[in-house]
C-alpha positions as CSV (number, residue, x, y, z in Angstrom):
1,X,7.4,0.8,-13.4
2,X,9.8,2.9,-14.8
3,X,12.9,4.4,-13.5
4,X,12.0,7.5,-13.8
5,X,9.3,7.0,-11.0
6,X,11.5,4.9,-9.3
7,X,13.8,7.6,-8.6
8,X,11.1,10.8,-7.9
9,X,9.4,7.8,-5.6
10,X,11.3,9.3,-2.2
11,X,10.9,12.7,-3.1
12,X,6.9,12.4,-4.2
13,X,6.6,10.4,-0.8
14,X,7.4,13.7,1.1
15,X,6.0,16.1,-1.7
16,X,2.1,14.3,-0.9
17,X,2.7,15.3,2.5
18,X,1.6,18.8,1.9
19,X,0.1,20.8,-0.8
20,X,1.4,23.0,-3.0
21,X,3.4,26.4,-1.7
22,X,1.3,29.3,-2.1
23,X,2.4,32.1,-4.3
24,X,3.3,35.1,-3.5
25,X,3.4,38.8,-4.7
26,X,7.0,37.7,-5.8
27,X,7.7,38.8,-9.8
28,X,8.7,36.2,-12.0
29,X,11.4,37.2,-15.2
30,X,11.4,35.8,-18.5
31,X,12.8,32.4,-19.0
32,X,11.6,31.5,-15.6
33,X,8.4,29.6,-14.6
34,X,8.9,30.4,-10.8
35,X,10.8,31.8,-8.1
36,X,11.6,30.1,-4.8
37,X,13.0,32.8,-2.0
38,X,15.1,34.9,-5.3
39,X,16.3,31.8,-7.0
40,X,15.1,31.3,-10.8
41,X,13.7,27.7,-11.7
42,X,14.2,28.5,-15.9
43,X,11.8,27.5,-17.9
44,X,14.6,24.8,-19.4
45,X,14.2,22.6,-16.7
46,X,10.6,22.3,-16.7
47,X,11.2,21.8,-20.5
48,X,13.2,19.0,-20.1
49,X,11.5,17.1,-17.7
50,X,8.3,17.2,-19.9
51,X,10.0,15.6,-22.3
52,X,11.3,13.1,-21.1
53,X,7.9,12.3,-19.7
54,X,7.6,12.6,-23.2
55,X,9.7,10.0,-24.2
56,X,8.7,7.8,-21.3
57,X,5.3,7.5,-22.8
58,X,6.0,7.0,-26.3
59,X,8.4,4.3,-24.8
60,X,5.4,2.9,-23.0
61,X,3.3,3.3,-26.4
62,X,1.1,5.7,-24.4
63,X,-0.8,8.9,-25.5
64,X,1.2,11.5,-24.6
65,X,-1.6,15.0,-23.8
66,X,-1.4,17.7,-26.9
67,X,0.3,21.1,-26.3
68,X,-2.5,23.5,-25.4
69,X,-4.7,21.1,-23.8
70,X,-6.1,21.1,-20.2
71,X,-4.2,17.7,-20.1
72,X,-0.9,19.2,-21.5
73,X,-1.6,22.3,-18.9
74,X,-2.3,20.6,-16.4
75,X,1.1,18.2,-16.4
76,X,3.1,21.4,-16.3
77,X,2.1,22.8,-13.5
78,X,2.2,19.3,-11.7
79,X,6.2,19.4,-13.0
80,X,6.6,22.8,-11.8
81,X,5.0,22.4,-8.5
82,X,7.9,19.3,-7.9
83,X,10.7,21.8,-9.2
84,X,9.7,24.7,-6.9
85,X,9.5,22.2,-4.1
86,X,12.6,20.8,-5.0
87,X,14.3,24.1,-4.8
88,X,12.4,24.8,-1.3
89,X,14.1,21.4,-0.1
90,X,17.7,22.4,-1.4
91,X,17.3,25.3,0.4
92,X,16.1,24.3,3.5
93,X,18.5,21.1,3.3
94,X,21.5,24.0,3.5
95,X,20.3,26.1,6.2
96,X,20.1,23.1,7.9
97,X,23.7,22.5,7.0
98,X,22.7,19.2,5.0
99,X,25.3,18.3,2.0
100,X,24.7,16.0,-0.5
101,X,27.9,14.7,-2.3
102,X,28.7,13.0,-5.2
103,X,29.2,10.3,-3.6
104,X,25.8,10.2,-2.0
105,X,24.7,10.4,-5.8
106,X,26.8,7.8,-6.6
107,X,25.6,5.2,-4.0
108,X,21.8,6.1,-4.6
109,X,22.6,5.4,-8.4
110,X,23.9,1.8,-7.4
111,X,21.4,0.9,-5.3
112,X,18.9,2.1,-7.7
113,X,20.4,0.0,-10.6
114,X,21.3,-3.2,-7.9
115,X,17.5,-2.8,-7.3
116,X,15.5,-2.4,-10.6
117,X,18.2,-4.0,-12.8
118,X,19.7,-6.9,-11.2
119,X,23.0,-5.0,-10.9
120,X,23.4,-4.9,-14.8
121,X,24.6,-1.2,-15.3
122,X,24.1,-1.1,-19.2
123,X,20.5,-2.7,-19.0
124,X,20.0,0.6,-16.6
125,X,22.0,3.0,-19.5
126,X,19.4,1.8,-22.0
127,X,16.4,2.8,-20.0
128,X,18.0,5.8,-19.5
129,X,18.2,6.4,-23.7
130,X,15.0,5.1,-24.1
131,X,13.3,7.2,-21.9
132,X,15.2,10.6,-23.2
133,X,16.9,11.2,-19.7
134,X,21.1,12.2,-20.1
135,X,22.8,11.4,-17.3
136,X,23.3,14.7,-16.1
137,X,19.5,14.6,-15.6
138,X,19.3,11.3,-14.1
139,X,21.6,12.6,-11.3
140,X,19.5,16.2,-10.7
141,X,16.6,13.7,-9.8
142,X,18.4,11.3,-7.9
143,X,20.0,14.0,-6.3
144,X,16.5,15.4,-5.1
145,X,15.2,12.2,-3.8
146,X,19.0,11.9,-1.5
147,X,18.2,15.6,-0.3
148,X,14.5,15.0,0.2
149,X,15.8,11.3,2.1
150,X,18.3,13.6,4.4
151,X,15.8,16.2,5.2
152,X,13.4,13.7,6.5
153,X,16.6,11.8,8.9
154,X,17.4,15.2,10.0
155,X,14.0,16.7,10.9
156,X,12.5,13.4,12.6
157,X,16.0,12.3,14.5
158,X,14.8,12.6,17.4
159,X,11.5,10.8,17.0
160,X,11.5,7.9,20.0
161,X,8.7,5.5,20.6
162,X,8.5,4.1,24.3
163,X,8.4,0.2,25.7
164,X,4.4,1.8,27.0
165,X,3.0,2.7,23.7
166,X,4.9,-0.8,22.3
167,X,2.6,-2.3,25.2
168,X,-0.1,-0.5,24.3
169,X,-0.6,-1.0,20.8
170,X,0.2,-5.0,21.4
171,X,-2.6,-5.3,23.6
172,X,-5.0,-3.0,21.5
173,X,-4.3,-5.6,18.3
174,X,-4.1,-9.1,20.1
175,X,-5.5,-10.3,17.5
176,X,-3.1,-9.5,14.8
177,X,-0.8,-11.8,17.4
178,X,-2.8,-15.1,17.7
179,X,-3.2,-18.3,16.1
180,X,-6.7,-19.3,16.5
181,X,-7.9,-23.3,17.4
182,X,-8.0,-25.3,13.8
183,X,-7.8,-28.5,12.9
184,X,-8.6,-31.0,9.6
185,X,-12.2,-32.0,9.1
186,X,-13.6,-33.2,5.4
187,X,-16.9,-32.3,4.7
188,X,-19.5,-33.2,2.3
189,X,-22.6,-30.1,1.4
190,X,-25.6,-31.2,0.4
191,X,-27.5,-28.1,-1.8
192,X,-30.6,-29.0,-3.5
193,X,-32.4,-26.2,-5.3
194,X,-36.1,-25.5,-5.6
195,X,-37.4,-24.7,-9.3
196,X,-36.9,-20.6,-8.0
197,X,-32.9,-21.0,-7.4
198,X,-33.5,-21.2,-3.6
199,X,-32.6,-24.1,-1.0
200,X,-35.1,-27.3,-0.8
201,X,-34.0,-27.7,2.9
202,X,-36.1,-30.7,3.1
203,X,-34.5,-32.4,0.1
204,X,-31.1,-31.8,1.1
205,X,-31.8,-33.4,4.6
206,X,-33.0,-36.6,2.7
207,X,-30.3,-36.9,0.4
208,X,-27.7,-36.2,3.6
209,X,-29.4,-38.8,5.6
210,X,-28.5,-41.1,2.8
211,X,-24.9,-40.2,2.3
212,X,-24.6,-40.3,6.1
213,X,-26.1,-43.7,6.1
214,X,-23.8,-44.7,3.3
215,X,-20.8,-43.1,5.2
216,X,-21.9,-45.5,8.7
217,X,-22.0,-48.4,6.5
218,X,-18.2,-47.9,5.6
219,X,-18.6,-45.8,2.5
220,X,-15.5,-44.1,1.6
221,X,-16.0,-40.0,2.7
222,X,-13.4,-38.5,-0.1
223,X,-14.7,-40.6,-3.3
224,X,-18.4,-39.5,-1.6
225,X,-17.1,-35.8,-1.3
226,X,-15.9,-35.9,-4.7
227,X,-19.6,-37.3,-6.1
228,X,-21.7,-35.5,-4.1
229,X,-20.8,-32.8,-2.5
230,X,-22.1,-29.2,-3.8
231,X,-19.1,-27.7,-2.5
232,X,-17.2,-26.3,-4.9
233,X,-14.2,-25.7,-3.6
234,X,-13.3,-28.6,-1.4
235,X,-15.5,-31.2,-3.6
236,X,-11.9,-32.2,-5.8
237,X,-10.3,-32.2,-3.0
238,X,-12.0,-35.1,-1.2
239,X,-13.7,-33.0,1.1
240,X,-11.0,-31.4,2.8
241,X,-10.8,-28.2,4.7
242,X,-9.3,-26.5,7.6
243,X,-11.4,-25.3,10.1
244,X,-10.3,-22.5,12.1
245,X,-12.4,-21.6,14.8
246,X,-14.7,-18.3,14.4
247,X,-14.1,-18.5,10.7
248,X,-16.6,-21.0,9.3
249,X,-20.9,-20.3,9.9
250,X,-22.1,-21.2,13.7
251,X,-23.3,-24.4,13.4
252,X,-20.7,-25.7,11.1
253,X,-17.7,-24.1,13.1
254,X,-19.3,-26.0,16.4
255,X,-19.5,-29.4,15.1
256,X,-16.1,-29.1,13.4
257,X,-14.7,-28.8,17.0
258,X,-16.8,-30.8,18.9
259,X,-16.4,-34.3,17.4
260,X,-13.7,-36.2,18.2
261,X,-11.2,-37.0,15.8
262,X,-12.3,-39.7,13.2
263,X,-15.7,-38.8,14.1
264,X,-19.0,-38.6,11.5
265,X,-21.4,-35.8,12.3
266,X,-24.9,-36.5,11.6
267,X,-26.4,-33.7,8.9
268,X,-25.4,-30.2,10.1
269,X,-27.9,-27.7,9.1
270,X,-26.8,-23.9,7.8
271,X,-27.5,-21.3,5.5
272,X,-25.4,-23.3,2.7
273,X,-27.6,-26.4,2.9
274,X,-27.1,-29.4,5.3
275,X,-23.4,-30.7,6.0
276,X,-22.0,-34.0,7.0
277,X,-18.8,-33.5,8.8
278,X,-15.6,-36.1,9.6
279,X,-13.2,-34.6,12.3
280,X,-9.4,-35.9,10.6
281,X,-7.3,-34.7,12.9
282,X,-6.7,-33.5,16.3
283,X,-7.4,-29.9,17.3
284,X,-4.5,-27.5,17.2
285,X,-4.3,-25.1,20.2
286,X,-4.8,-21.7,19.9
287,X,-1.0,-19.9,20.5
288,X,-0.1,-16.5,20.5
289,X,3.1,-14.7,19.4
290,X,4.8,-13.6,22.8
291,X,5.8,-10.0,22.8
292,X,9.6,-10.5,22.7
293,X,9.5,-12.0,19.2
294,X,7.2,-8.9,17.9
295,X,8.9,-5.8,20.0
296,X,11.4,-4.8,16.9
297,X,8.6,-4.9,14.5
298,X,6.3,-2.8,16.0
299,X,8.7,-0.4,17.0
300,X,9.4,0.0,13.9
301,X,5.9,0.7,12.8
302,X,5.0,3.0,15.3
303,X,8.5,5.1,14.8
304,X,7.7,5.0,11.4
305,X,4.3,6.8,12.4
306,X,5.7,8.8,14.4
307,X,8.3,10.3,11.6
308,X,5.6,10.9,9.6
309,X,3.8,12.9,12.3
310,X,6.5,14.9,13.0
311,X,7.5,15.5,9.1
312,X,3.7,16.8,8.4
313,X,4.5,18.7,10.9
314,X,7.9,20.5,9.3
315,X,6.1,20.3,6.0
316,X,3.3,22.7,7.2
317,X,5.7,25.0,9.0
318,X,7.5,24.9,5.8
319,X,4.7,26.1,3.7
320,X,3.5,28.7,6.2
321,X,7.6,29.9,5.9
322,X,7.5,30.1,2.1
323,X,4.3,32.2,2.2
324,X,4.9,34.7,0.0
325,X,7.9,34.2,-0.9
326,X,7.5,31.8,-3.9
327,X,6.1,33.0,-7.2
328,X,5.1,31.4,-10.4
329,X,5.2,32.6,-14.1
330,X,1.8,33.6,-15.7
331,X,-0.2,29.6,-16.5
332,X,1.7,28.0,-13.6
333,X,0.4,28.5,-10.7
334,X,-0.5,25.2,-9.3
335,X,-4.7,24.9,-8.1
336,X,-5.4,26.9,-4.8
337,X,-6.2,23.9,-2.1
338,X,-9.1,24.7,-0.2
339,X,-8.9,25.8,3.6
340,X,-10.5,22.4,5.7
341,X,-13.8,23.2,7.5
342,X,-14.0,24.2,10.6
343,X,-16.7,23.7,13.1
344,X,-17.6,27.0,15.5
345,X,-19.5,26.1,18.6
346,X,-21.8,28.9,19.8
347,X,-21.7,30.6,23.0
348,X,-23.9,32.4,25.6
């Protein structure tokens, strides 16, 4: 991954929250490929950023889409779309008396180079020249993704989740919290095929009979697993495999549990063929993770839900506030979303 969508990776988080602003009636002069509320986006920005997608791509030894194409088109007004929502951000981010400072910039730019380049500023530099970015530029995205990173604190600050609902979603998803039974058995299939492909049931019983006869008479089970078994993936090993109860076919996941440990099953029929089974170790209890040790993690999850809620939320009431008052040059509209259906119930 590149850094370039590294650093547009918090603000396209936010921007696929809602679809693109809806144009208004709002003229659009030369230079410009949109207006956002009477500020200009000029058309050098949107210039810039397409190439240095560009020069990401040839970087990458990708085909970069031919000027005039539906391709080519198409990437525009996906760059506009982020500019104008960009601008909407910086100017929501200021009536909500949000600043971004240099320092902010600054920080972001560490982390982002601690993180994707071990800490080695010039290995970071020299992405930036090969992928056409100046640094002025790198810092107008970074600078987005820190506004569109404050917006989200500020809107969703309040956002609490509740010792109930921490309850509640522990107890709805038990099982993401337990450690079923299991315990060591080796095994040995036994898989004859008919001259169609399908099982010879009666053939495998015979030849398990005999390797269970074999095993009685104090045949080794891992060199016979390693001979004979049809397993494929525990065969190598001897045999072995960890049963964990619910997990394995009926019949097999029963006898696995039921013999005692060092015990031989006699032939075990399934859908696989017939199994002979050796119990090699004692049954682990089921345990389950007590709620103390999982608390922090799940309210973390379920606040992080609930942020998201509530910033959909924003997002729409920020699109319905822009109606109108954003409008884009001739070619760069972005694609009119369609309205969700509704269902209408009928009356008497």
């Amino acid at each position: 991954m590149t850094f370039l969508r590294v650093t547009l990776a918090a603000l396209g988080v936010m921007l696929a929250l809602v679809a693109a602003s809806c144009g208004g009636s709002t003229s659009v002069p030369e230079g410009a490929v949109a207006v956002v509320d009477g500020t200009e986006i000029p058309r050098s920005e949107l210039d810039e950023l397409v190439e240095i997608a560009k020069k990401g791509a040839e970087a990458q030894k990708q085909e970069f889409p031919k000027v005039g194409t539906p391709e080519y088109q198409s990437l525009q007004t996906q760059w506009v779309a982020i500019l104008v929502q960009r601008e909407e951000f910086r100017q929501e981010a200021e009536e909500l008396g949000i600043e971004v400072t240099k320092k902010d910039v600054d920080q972001a730019i560490a982390d982002l180079v601690e993180e994707r380049f071990d800490s080695d500023r010039k290995e970071f530099e020299k992405a930036v020249a090969q992928q056409g970015y100046s640094m002025e530029a790198v810092r107008k995205t970074i600078e987005a993704s820190v506004v569109a990173q404050k917006l989200f604190e500020e809107v969703t600050k309040e956002s609490e989740v509740s010792e109930e609902e921490i309850l509640a979603y522990y107890t709805q998803n038990q099982s993401q919290y337990g450690t079923p039974e299991s315990r060591e058995v080796r095994h040995i299939l036994v898989s004859e095929k008919t001259a169609d492909g399908k099982i010879d049931y009666a053939k495998s019983k015979a030849e398990a009979d005999r390797i269970y006869a074999e095993l009685q008479a104090g045949a080794d089970f891992a060199a016979l697993a390693k001979e004979e078994s049809d397993d494929p993936g525990t065969a190598s090993s001897g045999g072995k495999y960890t049963a964990i109860r619910g997990q394995s076919v009926a019949a097999f996941d029963k006898v696995s549990f039921e013999l005692k440990t060092g015990e031989i099953s006699q032939p075990v029929k399934t859908e696989f063929g017939y199994h002979v089974v050796e119990a090699t170790s004692n049954v682990k209890k089921a345990s389950v993770t007590k709620l103390d040790q999982v608390r922090a993690s799940i309210r973390q999850l379920l606040l992080q839900e609930r942020r998201n809620a509530v910033m959909r939320e924003w997002l729409d009431d920020l699109r319905d506030r822009y109606e109108g008052k954003v409008g884009y040059a001739e070619g760069f509209h972005p694609p009119e979303v369609p309205d969700a259906p509704t269902e209408t119930t009928e009356t008497e």
